[in-house]
C-alpha positions in Angstrom: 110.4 117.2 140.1 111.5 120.3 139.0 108.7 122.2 137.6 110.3 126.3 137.8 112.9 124.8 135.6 110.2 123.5 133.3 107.4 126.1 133.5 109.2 128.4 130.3 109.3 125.4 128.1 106.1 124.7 129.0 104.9 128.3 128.8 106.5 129.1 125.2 105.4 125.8 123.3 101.7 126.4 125.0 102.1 130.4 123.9 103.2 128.2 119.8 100.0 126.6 119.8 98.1 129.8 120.9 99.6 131.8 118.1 98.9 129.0 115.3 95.3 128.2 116.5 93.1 129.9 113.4 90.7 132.6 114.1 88.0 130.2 111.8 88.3 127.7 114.0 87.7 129.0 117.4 84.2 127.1 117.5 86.0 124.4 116.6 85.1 121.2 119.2 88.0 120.4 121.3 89.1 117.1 123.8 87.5 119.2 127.0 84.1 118.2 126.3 82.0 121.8 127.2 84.4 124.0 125.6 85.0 124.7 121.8 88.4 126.5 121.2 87.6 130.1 121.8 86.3 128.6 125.5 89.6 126.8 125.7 91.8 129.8 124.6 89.9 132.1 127.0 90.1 129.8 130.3 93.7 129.5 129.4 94.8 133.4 129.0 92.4 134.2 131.9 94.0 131.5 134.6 97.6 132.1 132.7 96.8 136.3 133.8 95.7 135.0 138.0 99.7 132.8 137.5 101.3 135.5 137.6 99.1 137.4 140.2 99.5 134.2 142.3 103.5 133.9 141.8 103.7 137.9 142.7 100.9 137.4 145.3 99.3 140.2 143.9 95.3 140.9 144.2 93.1 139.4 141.4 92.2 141.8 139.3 90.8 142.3 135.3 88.0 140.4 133.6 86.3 137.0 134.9 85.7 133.6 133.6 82.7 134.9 131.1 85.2 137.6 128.9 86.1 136.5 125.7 89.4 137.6 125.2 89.3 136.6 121.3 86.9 139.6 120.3 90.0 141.6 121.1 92.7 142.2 119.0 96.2 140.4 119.5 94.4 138.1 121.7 97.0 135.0 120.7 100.4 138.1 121.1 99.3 138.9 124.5 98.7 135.5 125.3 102.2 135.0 124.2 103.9 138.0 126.6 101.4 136.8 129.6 102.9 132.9 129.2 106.4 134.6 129.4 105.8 136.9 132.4 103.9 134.2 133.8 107.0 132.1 133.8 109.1 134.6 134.7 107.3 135.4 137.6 107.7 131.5 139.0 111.5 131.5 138.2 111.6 133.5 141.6 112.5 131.2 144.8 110.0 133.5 146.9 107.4 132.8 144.2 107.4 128.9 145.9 107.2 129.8 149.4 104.1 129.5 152.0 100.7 129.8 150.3 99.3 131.9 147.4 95.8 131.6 145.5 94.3 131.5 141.7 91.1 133.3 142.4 92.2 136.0 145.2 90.8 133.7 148.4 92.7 134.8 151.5 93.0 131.0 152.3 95.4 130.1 149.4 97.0 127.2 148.9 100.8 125.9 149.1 103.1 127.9 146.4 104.4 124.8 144.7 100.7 123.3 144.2 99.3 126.4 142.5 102.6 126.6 140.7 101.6 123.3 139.6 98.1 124.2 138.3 99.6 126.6 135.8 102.3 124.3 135.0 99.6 121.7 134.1 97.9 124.2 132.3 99.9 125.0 130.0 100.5 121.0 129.2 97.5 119.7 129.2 95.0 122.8 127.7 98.4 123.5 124.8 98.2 119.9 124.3 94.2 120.4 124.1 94.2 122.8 121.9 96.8 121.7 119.4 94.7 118.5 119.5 92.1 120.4 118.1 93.4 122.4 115.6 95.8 120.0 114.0 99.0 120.9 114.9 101.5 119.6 117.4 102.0 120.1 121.2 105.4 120.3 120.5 106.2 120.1 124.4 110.2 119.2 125.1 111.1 115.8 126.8 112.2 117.5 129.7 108.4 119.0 130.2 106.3 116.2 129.6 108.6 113.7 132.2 107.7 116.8 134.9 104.1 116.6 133.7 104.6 113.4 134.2 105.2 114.0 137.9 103.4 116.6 138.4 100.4 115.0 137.4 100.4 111.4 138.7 100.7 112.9 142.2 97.9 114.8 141.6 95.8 112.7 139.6 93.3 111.8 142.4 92.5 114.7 144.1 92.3 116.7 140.4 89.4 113.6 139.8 87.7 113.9 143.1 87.5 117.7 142.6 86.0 117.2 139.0 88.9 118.6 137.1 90.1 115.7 135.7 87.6 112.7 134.0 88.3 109.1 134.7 91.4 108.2 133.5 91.9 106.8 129.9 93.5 103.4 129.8 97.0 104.2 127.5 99.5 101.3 127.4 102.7 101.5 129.4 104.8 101.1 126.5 103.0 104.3 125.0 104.6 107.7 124.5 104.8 109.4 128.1 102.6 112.2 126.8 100.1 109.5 126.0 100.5 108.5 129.2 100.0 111.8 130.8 97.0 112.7 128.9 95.6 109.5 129.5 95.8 110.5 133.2 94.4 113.4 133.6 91.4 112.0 131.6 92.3 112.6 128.1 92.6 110.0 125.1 95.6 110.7 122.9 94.2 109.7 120.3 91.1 112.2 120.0 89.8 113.8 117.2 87.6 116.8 115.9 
């Protein structure tokens, strides 16, 4: 699996659906059944912000989970640079190696798993999103097969820590985004 390759594609078409989502409907519902899109847009700049800090292995600075980037102006632009220097920041080799963290814990994690979160991230909560305000993912073939990867090796443990929901029965014959979403507890077929 080749995720470093992956994460830009996955970073710009998340960064798309960021830009498009419209400011009227940020209290829109979305698939992620406790948040309404300005919840969704702010967990995904915030943890998009601690990718990069994780990737540099920089300390965890800036606002928390309860700021609402969206009261700010240019939210969805600077969204859009953070998704690129996010990526950026992964595209180094030393970015992968021994243990980093999201949140700033000394105890961190392996490189590639975190790197993983963020990749997922910008899959499933773009995908989220998009599903909520109409429009299309838009994700490239090549990043939905790593999603793919990424996220039926991690499927389990993502349940057992509550992340994901029980998984939603998709046909094997469906689409492979189907299929991921359908994993990591989403139906592809979900509507506002």
């Amino acid at each position: 699996m080749d995720i470093r390759s992956r994460m830009a594609p996955a970073a710009q078409a998340a960064a798309r659906v960021v830009l498009e989502v419209p400011g009227a409907e940020l209290d829109a519902p979305t698939p992620c059944p406790d948040w309404d899109v300005r919840a969704l847009v702010n967990h995904l700049i915030l943890w998009t912000g601690r990718g990069e800090t994780a990737a540099r292995r920089l300390p965890v600075s800036g606002p928390g989970e309860d700021h609402d980037f969206t009261a700010e102006p240019g939210w969805a632009q600077r969204f859009e640079e953070q998704a690129r220097r996010t990526a950026e920041a992964w595209q180094d080799p030393a970015a992968w190696e021994g243990d980093t963290s999201l949140t700033g814990n000394k105890v961190g994690m392996p490189a590639a798993f975190i790197a993983g979160i963020v990749f997922g991230e910008y899959v499933l909560h773009g995908w989220d999103l998009a599903a909520a305000t109409g429009r299309e993912s838009g994700f490239p073939p090549p990043v939905v097969e790593a999603a793919w990867e990424q996220i039926a090796a991690t499927a389990d443990m993502s349940r057992q820590y509550g992340v994901f929901g029980p998984e939603v029965a998709v046909p094997e014959d469906a689409p492979l985004l189907d299929r991921v979403l359908g994993l990591s507890g989403r139906d592809p077929h979900w509507k506002p």
